[in-house]
VMD Tcl script that builds the backbone (N, CA, C; Angstrom):
set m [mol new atoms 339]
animate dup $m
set s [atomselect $m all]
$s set {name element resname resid chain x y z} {
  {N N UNK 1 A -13.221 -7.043 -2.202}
  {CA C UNK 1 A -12.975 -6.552 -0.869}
  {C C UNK 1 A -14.256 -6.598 -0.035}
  {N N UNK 2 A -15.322 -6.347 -1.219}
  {CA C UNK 2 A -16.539 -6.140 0.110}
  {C C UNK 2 A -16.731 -7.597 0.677}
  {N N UNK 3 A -16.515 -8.219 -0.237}
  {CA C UNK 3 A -16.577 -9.918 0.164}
  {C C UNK 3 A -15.987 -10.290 1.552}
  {N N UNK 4 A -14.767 -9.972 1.290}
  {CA C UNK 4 A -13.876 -10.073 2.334}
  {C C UNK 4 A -14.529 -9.439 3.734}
  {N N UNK 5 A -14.372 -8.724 3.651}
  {CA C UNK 5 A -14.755 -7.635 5.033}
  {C C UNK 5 A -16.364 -8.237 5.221}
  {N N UNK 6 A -17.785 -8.348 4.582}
  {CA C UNK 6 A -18.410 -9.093 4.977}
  {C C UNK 6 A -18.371 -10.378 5.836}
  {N N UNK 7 A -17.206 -10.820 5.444}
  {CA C UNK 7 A -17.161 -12.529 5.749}
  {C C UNK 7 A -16.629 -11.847 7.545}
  {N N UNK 8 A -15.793 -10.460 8.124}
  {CA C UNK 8 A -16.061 -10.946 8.896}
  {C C UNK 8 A -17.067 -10.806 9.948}
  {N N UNK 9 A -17.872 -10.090 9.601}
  {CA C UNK 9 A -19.128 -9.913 10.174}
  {C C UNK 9 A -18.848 -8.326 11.191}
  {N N UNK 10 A -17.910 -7.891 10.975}
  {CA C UNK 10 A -17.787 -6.480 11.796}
  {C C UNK 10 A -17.512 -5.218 11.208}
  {N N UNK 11 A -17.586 -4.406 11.532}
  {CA C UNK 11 A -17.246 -3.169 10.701}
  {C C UNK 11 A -16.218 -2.688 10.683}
  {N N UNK 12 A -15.473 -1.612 9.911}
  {CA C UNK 12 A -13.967 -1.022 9.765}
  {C C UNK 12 A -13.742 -1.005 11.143}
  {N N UNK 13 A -14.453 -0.487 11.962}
  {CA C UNK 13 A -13.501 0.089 13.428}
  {C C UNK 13 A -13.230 -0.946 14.325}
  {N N UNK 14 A -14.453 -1.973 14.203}
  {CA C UNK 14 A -14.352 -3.262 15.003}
  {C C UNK 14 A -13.306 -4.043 14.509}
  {N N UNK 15 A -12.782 -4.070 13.137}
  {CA C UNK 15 A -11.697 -4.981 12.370}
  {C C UNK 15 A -10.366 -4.094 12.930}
  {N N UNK 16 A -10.195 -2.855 12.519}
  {CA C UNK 16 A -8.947 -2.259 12.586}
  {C C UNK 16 A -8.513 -1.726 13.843}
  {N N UNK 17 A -9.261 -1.648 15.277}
  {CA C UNK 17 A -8.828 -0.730 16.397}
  {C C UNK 17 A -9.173 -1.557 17.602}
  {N N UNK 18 A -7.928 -1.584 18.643}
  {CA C UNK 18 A -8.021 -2.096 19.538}
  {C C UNK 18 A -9.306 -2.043 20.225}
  {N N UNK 19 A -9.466 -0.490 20.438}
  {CA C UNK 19 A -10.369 0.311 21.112}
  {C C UNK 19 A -11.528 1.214 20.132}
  {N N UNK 20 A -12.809 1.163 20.857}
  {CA C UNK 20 A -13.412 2.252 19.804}
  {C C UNK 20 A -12.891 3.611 19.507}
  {N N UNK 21 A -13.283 3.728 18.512}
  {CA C UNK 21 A -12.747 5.405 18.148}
  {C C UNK 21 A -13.551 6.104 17.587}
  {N N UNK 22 A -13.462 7.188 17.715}
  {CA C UNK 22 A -14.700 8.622 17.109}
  {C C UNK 22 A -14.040 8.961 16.172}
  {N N UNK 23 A -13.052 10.268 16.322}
  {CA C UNK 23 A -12.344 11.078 15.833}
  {C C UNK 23 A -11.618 10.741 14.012}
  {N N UNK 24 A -10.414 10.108 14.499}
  {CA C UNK 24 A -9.466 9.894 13.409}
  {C C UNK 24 A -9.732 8.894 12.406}
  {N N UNK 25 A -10.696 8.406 12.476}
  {CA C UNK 25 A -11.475 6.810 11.620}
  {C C UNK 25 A -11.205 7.024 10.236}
  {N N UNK 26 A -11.559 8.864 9.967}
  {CA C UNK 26 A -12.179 8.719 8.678}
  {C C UNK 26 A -10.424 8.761 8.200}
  {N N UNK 27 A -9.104 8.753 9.108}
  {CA C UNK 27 A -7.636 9.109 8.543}
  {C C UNK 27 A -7.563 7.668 8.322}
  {N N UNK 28 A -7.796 7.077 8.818}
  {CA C UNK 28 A -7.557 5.511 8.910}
  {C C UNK 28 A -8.227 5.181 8.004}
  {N N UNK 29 A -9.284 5.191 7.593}
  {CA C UNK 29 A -9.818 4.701 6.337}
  {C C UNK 29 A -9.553 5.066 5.210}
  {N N UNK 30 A -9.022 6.292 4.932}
  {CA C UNK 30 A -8.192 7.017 3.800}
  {C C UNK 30 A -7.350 5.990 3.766}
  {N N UNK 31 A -6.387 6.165 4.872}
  {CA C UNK 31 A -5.044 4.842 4.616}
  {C C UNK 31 A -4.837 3.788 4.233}
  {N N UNK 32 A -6.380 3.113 4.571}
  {CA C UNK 32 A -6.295 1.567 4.364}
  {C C UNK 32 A -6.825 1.642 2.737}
  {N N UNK 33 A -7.987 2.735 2.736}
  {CA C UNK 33 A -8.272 2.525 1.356}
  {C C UNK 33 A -7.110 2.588 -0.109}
  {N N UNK 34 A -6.484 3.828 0.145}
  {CA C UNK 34 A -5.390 3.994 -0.662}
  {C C UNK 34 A -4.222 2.806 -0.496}
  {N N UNK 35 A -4.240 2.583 0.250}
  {CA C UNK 35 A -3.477 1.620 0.688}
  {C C UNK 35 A -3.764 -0.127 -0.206}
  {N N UNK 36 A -4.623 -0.104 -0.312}
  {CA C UNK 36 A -5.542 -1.582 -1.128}
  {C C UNK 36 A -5.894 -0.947 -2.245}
  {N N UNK 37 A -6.420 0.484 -2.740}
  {CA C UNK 37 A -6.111 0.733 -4.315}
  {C C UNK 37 A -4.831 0.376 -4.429}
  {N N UNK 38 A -3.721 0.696 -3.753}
  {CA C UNK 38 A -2.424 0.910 -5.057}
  {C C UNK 38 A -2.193 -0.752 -4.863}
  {N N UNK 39 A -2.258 -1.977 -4.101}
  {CA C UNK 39 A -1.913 -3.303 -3.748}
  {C C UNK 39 A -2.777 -3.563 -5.222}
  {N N UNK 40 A -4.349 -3.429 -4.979}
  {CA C UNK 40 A -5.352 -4.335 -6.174}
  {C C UNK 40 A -4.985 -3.897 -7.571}
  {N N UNK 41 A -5.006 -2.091 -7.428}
  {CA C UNK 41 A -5.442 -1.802 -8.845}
  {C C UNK 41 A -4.119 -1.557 -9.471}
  {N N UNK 42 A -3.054 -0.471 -8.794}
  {CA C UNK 42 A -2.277 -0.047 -9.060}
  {C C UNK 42 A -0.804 -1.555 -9.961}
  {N N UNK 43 A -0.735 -2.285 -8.717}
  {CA C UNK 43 A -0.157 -3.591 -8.908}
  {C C UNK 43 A -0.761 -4.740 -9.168}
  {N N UNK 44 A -1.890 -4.527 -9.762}
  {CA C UNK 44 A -2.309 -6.092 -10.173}
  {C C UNK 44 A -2.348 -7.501 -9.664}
  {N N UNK 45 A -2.367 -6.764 -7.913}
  {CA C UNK 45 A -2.247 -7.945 -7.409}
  {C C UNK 45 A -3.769 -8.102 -6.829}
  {N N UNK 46 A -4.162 -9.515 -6.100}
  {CA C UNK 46 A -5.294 -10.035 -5.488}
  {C C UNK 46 A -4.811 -10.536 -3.826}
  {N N UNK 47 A -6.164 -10.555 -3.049}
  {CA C UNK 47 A -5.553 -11.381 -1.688}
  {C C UNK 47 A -5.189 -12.871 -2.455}
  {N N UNK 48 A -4.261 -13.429 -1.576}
  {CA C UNK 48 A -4.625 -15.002 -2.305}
  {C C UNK 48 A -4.946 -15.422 -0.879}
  {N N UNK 49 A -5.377 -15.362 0.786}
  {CA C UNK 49 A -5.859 -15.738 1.248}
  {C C UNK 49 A -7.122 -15.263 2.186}
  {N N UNK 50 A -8.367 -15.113 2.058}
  {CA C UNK 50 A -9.153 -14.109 2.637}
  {C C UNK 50 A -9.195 -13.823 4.138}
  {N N UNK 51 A -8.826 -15.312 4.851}
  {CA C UNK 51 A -8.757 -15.467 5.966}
  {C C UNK 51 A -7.693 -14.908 6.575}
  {N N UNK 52 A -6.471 -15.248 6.070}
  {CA C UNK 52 A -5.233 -15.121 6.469}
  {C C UNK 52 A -5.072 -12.984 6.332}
  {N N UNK 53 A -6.099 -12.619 5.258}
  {CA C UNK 53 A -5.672 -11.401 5.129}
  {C C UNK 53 A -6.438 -10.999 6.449}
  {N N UNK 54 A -7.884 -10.949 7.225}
  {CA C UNK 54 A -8.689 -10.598 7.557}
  {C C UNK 54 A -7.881 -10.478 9.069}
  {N N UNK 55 A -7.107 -11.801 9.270}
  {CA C UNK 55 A -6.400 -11.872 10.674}
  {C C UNK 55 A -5.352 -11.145 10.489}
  {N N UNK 56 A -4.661 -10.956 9.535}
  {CA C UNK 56 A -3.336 -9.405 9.308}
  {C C UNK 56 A -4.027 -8.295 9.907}
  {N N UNK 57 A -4.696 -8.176 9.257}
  {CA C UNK 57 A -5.164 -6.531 9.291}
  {C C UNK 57 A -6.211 -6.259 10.715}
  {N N UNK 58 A -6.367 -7.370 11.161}
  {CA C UNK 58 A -7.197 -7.106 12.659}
  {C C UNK 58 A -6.182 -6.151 13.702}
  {N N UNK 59 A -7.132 -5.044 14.014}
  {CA C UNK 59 A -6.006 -4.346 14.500}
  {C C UNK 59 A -4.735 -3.597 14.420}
  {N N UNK 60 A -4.693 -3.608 12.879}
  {CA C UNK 60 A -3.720 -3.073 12.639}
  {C C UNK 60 A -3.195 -1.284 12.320}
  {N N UNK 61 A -4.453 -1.012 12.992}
  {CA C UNK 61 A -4.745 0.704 13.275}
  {C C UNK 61 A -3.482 1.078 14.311}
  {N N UNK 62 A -3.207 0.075 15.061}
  {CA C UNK 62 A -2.566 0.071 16.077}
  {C C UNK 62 A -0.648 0.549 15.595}
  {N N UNK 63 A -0.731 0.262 14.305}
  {CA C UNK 63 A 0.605 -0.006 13.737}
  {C C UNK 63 A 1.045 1.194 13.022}
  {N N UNK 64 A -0.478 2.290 12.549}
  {CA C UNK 64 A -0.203 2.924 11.446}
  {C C UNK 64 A -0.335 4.105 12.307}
  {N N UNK 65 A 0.571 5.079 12.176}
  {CA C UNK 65 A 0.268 6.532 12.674}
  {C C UNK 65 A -0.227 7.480 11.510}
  {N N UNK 66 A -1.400 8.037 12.248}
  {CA C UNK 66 A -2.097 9.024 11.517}
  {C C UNK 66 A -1.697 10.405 12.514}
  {N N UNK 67 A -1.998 11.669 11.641}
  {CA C UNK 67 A -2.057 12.633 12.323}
  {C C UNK 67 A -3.426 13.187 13.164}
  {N N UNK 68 A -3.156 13.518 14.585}
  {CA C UNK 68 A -4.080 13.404 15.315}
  {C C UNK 68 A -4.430 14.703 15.199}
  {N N UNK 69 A -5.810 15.395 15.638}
  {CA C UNK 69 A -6.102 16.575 15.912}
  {C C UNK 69 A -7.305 17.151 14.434}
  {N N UNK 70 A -7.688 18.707 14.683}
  {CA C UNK 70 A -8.297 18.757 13.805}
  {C C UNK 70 A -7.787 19.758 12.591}
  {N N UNK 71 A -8.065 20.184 11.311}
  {CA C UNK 71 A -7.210 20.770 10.478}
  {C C UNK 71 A -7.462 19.481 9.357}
  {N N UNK 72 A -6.047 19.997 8.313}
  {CA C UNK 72 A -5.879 19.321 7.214}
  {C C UNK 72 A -4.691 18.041 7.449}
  {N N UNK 73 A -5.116 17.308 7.121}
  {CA C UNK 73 A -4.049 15.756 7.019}
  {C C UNK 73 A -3.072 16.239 5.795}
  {N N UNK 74 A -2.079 16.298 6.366}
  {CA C UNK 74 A -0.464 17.029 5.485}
  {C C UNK 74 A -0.228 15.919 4.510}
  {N N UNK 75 A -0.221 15.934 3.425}
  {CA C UNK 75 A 0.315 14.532 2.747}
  {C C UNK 75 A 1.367 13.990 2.653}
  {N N UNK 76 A 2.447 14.568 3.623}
  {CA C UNK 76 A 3.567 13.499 4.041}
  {C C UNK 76 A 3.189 12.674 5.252}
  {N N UNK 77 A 2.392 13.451 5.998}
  {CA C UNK 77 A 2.111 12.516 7.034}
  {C C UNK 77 A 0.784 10.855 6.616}
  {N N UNK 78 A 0.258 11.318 5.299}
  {CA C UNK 78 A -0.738 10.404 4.883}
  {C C UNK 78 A 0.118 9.385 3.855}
  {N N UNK 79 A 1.416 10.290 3.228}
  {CA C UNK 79 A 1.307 8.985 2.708}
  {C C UNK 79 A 2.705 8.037 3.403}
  {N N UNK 80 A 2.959 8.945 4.466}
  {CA C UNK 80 A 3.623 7.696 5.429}
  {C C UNK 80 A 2.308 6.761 6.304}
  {N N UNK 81 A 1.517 7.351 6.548}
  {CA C UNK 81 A 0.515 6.299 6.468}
  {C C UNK 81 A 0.075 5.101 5.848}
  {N N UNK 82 A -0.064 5.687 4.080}
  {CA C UNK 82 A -0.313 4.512 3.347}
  {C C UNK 82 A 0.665 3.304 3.458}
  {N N UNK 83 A 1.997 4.062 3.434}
  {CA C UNK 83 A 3.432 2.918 3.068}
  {C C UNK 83 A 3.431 2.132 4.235}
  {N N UNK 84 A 3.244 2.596 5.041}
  {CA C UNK 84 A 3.071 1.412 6.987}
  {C C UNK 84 A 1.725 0.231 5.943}
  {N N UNK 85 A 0.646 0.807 6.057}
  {CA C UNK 85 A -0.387 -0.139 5.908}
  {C C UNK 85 A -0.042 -0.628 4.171}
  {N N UNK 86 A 0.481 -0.521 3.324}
  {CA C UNK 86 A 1.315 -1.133 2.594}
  {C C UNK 86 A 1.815 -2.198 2.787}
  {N N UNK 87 A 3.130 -2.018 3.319}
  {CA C UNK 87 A 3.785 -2.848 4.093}
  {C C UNK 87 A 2.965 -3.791 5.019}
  {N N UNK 88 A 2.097 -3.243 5.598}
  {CA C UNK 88 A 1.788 -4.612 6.882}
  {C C UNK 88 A 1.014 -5.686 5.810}
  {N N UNK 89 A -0.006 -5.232 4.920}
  {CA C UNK 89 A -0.760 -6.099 3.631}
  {C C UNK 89 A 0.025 -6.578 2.638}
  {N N UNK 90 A 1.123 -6.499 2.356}
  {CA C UNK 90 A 1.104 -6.572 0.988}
  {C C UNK 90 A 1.659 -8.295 0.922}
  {N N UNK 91 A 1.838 -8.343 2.139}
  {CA C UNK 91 A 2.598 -10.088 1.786}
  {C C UNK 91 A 1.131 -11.022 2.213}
  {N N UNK 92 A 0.156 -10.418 2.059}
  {CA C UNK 92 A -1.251 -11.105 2.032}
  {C C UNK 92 A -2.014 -11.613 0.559}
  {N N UNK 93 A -1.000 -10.549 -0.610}
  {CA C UNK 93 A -1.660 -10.815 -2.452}
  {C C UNK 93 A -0.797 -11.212 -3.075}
  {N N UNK 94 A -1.326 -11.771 -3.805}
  {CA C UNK 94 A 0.129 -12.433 -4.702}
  {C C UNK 94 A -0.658 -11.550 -6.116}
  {N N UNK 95 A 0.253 -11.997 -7.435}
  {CA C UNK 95 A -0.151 -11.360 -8.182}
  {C C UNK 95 A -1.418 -11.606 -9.336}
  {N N UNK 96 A -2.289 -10.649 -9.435}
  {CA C UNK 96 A -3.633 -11.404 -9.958}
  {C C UNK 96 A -4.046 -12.271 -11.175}
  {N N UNK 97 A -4.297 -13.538 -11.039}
  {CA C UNK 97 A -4.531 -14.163 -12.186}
  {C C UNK 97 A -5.729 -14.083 -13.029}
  {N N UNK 98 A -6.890 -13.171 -12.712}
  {CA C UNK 98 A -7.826 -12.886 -13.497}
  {C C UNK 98 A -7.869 -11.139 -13.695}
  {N N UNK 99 A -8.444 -11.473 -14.974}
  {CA C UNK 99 A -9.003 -9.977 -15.554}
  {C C UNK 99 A -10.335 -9.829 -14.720}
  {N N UNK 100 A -9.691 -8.138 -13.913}
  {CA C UNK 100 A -10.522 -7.809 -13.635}
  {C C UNK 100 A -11.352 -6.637 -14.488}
  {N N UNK 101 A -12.344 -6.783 -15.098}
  {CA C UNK 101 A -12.968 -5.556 -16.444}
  {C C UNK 101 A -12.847 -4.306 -15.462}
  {N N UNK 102 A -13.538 -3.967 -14.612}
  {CA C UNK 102 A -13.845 -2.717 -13.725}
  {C C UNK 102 A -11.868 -1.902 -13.762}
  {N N UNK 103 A -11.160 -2.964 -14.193}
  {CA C UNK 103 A -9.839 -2.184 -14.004}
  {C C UNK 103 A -9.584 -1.538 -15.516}
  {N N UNK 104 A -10.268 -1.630 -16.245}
  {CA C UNK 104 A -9.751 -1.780 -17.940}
  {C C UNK 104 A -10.962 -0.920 -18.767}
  {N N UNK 105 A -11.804 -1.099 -17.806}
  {CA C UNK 105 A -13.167 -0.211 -18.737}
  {C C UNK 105 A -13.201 1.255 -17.676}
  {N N UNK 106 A -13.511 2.381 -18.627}
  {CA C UNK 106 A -13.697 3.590 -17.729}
  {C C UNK 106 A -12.371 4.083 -17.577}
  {N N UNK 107 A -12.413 5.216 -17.093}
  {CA C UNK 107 A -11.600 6.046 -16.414}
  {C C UNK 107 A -11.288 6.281 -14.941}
  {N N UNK 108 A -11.285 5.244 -14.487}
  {CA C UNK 108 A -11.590 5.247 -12.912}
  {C C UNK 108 A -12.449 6.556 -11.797}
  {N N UNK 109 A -12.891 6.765 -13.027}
  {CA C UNK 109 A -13.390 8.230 -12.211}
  {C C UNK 109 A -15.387 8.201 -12.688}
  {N N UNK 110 A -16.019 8.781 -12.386}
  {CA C UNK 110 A -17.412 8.475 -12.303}
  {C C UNK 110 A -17.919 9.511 -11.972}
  {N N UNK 111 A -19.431 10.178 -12.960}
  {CA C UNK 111 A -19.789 11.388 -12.515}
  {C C UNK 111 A -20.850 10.681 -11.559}
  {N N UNK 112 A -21.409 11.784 -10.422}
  {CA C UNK 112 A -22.848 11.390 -9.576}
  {C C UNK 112 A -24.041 11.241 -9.967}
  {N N UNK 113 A -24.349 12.918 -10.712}
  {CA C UNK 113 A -25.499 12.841 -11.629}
  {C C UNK 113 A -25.515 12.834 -13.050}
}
mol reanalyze $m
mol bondsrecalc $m
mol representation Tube
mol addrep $m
């Protein structure tokens, strides 16, 4: 992924939002992230086109409703989030033909110190 998103030379907010945004970024990035765990890790799938994914998802903040305001993000409202940005990606991976180790070694979980 970092590959991807490098190649296109802009950052999350410049890729995903019409307009700049302050506020709700960090809901949107929850979404997209969970959203590409359960596509990569969960389903074993890969992009199969980097380009083709990079132009999907341009803008596609526009598509996903997050809950606005400040407080706690309700997790029906997040994970109708994820399933929108689900849906708009998922016909971008097909299913993965290499072992990825980082999926198979560990516990997906990691202490800091």
């Amino acid at each position: 992924m970092k590959m991807t998103f490098a190649r296109a030379g802009e950052s999350f907010t410049q890729i995903f939002f019409t307009e700049r945004q302050d506020n709700p970024v960090p809901r949107y990035f929850q979404a997209v992230f969970l959203a590409l765990y359960e596509l990569i890790i969960r389903r074993n799938l890969q992009i199969a086109d980097r380009d083709a994914f990079l132009h999907g998802i341009r803008k596609s903040a526009d598509h996903i409703n997050v809950q606005g305001g400040g407080g706690r993000w309700g997790a029906d409202s997040r994970s109708k989030a994820v399933d929108a940005a689900i849906g708009m990606y998922q016909k971008y991976f097909i299913p993965a033909t290499e072992v990825d180790p980082a999926k198979f070694f560990g516990s997906h979980s990691f202490r800091i110190c």
